[in-house]
N, C-alpha and C positions, 0 to 999 in steps of 0.2 A: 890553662887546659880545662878543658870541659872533663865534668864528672860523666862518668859511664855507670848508663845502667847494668842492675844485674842480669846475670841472665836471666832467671825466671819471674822477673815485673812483669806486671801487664800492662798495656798502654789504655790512658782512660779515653772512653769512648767519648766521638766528636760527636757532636750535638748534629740531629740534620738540618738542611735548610728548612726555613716556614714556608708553608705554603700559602703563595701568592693568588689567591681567586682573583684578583683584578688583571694579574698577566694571563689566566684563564680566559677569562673575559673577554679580552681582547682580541687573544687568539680567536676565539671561535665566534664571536661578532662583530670585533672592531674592524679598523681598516686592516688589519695582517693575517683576514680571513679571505683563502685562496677560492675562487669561485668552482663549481665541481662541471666539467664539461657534459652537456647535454648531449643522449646520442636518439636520434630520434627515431630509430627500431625498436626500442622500446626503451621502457625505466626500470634501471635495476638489472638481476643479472640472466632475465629472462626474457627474450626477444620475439618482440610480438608480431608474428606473419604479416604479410599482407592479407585482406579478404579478397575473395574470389567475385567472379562478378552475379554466379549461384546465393554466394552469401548475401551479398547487398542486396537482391531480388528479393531472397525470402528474409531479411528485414525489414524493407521497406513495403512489403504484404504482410510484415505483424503487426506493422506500426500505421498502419491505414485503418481510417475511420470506417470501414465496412468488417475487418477484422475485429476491431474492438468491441463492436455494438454484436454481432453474431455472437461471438466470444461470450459478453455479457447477457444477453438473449438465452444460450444453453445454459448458461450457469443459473441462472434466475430462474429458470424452466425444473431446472433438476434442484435447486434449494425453496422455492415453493411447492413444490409438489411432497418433498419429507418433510415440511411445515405445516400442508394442508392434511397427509397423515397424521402426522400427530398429534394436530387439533383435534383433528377429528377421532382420533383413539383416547383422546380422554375427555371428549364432552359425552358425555350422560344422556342425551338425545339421537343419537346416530342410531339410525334402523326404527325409529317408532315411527309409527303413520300415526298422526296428527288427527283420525278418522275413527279409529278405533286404538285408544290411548292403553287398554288393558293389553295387548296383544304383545307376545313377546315375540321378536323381530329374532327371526333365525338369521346365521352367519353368513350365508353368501346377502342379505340382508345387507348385514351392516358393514359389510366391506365393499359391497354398491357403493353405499352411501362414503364411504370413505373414498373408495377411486376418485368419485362423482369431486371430492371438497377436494383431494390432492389435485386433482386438474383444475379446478377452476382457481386455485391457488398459483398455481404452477405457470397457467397464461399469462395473470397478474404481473407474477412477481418478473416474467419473460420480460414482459412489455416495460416494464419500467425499467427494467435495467438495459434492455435495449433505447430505451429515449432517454437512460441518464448518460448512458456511455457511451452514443453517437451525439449529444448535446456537450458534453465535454471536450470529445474532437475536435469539434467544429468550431467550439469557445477557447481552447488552446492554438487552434489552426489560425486563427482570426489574429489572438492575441499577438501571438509569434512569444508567448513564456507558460511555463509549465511551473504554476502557483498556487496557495490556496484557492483565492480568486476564480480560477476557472470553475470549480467544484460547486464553488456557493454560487455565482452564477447560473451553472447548468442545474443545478436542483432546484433555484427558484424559474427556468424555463419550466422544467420537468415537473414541480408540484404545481404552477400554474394551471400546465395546460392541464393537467388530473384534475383538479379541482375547479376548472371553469366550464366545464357541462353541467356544475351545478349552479353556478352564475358567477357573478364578478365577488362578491364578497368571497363564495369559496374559493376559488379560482388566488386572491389577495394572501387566504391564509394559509392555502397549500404553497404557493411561493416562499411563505414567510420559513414556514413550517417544513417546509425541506430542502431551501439555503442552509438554515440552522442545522438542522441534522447532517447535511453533507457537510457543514464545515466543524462540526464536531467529530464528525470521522476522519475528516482529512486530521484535523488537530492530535488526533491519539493514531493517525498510521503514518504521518512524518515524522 
């Protein structure tokens, strides 16, 4: 006969199993990892429309090379022109006439001269970024890839043709001189 416990023993606790990281493993990468079916209205638990044929129109006019370069055109117009202000609000020569150096230049004076520097800033900064960023389009369009590549290409088009009315040596160093700089931009915005 088997001995009986008492009534109030307690039973000693069973040890748990260890835990197996290699039947882990396996599971979730080996072969007895079930594939998860693809549903192609969208991924995950929110289902992405169809576009409209309004939508594809106006992406396909944001993403056009005359969109990009206008785009870039304003932007360059409105951030040269708060650049060419604010040169010109802290250089120490705004409003003197060069003719009579003693003469203190009144205010509508030197805010002339300030318009005068924000807009010729302002066309500048227009123009090149309307020829960096239809020279890009054109360099991605060509390519058929969207890479650093196009960037430092199109800024050495774009520093070229800037700096070749002053001849070919300048014309060499603006290419050199603003490949590098667009591909240091590119490098710290991807």
């Amino acid at each position: 006969m088997a001995a009986s416990r008492p009534s109030g023993a307690v039973e000693p606790p069973v040890a748990p199993a260890p835990f197996q990281y290699s039947v882990l493993l396996q599971h979730l990468v080996g072969e007895q990892r079930q594939p998860r079916p693809l549903q192609p209205g969208g991924l995950g638990p929110i289902p992405v429309p169809q576009k409209s044929d309004e939508q594809k129109m106006v992406e396909r006019f944001m993403e056009s090379c005359g969109f990009k370069a206008t785009l870039a055109c304003v932007g360059g117009f409105v951030l040269g022109g708060a650049f060419g202000v604010f040169t010109a609000g802290i250089d120490t020569n705004v409003g003197f006439d060069p003719k009579d150096p003693y003469k203190t230049p009144t205010a509508k004076e030197v805010l002339k001269d300030m318009g005068q520097r924000g807009m010729s800033y302002a066309k500048n900064f227009a123009i090149v970024g309307a020829m960096f960023s239809c020279t890009e389009c054109l360099v991605e369009s060509y390519r058929g890839k969207s890479d650093w590549k196009n960037s430092v290409i199109s800024g050495c088009i774009t520093g070229g043709a800037i700096g070749f009315r002053a001849g070919l040596k300048a014309g060499t160093i603006g290419c050199g001189g603003f490949a590098a700089f667009s591909a240091v931009i590119d490098y710290y915005l991807r």
